[in-house]
C-alpha positions as CSV (number, residue, x, y, z in Angstrom):
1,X,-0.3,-14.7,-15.3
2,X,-1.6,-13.0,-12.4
3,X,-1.5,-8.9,-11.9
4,X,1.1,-7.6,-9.4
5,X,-0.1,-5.8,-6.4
6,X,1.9,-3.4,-4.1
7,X,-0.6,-3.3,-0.8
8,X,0.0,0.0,0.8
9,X,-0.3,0.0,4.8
10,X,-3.8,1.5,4.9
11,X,-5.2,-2.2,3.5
12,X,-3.4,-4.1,6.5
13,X,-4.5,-2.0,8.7
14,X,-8.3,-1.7,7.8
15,X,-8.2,-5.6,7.5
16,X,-7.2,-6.3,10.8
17,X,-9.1,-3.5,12.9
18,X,-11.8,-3.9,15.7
19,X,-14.8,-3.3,13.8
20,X,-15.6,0.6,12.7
21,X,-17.9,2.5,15.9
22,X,-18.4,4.9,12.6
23,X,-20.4,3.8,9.5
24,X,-17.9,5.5,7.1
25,X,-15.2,3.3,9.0
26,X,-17.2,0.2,8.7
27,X,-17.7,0.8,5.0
28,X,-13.9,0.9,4.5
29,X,-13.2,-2.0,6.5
30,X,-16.3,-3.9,4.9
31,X,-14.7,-3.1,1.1
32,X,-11.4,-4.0,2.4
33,X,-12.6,-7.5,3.3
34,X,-14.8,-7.5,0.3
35,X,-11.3,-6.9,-2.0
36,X,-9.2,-9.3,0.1
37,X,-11.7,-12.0,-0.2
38,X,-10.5,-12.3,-3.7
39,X,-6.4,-11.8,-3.3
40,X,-6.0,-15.4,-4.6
41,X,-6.5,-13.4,-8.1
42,X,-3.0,-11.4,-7.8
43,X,0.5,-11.6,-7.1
44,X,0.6,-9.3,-3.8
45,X,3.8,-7.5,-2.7
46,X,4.9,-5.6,0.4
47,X,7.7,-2.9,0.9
48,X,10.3,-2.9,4.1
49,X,8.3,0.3,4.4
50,X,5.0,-1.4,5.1
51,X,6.3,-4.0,7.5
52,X,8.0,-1.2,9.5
53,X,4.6,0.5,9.5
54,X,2.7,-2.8,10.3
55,X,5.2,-3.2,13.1
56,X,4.8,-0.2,15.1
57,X,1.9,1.1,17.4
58,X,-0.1,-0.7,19.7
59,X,1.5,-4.6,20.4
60,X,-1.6,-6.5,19.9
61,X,-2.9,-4.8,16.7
62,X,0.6,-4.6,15.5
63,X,1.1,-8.5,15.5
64,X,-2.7,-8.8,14.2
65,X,-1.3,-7.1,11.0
66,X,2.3,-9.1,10.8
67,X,0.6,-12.3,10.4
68,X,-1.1,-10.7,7.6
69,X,2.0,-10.1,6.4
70,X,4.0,-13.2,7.0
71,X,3.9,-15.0,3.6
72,X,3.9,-11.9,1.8
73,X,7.1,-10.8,-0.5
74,X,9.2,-7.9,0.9
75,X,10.3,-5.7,-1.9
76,X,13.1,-4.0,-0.5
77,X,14.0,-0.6,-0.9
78,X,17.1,0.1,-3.0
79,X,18.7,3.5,-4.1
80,X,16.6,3.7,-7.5
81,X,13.2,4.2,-5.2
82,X,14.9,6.3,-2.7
83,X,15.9,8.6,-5.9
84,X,12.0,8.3,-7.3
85,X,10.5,9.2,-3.8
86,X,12.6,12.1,-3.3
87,X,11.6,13.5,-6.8
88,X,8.1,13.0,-6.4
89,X,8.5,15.5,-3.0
90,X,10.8,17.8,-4.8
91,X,8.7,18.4,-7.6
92,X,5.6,18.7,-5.3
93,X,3.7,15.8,-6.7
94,X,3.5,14.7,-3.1
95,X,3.5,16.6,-0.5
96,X,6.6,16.7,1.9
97,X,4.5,15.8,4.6
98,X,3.8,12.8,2.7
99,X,7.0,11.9,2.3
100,X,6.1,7.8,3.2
101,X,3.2,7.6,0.5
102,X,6.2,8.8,-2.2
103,X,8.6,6.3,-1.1
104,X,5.4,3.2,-1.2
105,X,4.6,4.9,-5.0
106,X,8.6,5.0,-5.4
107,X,9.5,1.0,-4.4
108,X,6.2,-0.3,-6.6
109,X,7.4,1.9,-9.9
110,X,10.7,0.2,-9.4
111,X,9.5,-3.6,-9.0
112,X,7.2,-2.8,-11.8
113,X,3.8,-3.7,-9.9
114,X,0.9,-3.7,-11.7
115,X,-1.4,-2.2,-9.3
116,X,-1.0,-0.2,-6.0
117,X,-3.9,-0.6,-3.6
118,X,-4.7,1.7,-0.8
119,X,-7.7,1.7,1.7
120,X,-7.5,5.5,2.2
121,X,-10.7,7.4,2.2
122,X,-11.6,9.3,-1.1
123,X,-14.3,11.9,-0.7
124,X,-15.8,9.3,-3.8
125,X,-16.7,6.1,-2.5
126,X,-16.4,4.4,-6.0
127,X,-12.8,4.8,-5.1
128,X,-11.7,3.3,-1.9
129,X,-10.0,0.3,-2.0
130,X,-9.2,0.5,-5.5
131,X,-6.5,-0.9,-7.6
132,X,-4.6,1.8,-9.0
133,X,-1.8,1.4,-11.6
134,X,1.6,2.3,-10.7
135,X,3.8,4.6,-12.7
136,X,6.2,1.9,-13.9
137,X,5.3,3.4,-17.5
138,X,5.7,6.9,-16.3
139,X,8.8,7.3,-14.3
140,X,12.2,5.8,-16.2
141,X,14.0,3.5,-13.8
142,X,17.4,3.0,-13.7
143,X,18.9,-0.7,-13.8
């Protein structure tokens, strides 16, 4: 059985970039491909919340990232991960600012992902591009 895989919007986005003018950018971009080269391995999801992301911005690189997206399950975004989101900000978890990063934690506790991956820099480079797992054993969830 393969391992479930919420892909945040920072992965798309690294994965379908022009090519890093910075060497840190080129590093995250490089582990990015080096991770999605072996996707075949996992069960990888999406959240209305990352397509809306994908979507916006610049045309071009906007449609570079929905075809990335195209055969990828949507998990929608119901009440129960509204509820978790909104908790994570109110008890300062997340920061408000982050409000976006609560709701793509919220939607893969409720769909009870195994992993959420992010290609957001970490001052450790052991970390990018990890697999981190979800809260689903955390956070009760409401049927």
């Amino acid at each position: 059985m393969k391992r479930k895989v919420y892909l945040e919007t920072s992965v798309i986005s690294y994965l379908t970039a022009r090519p890093s003018k910075t060497i840190l950018g080129a590093a995250h971009q490089q582990i990015t491909q080096s991770w999605w080269e072996s996707r075949d391995q996992y069960e990888l999801f999406i959240s209305e919340s990352v397509w809306r992301e994908c979507a916006a911005g610049d045309s071009a690189a906007a449609q570079r990232r929905l075809v990335i997206l195209a055969n990828l399950p949507l998990l929608v975004i119901d009440e129960n991960a509204l509820n978790i989101a909104s908790g994570l900000v109110q008890e300062g978890i997340i920061p408000s600012k982050a409000a976006e990063d609560a709701l793509h934690i919220a939607v893969a506790t409720v769909y009870g992902v195994d992993y959420f991956l992010t290609s957001r820099y970490s001052p450790s480079p052991q970390r990018n591009c990890q697999a981190i797992p979800t809260m689903s054993k955390l956070l009760p969830v409401r049927e």
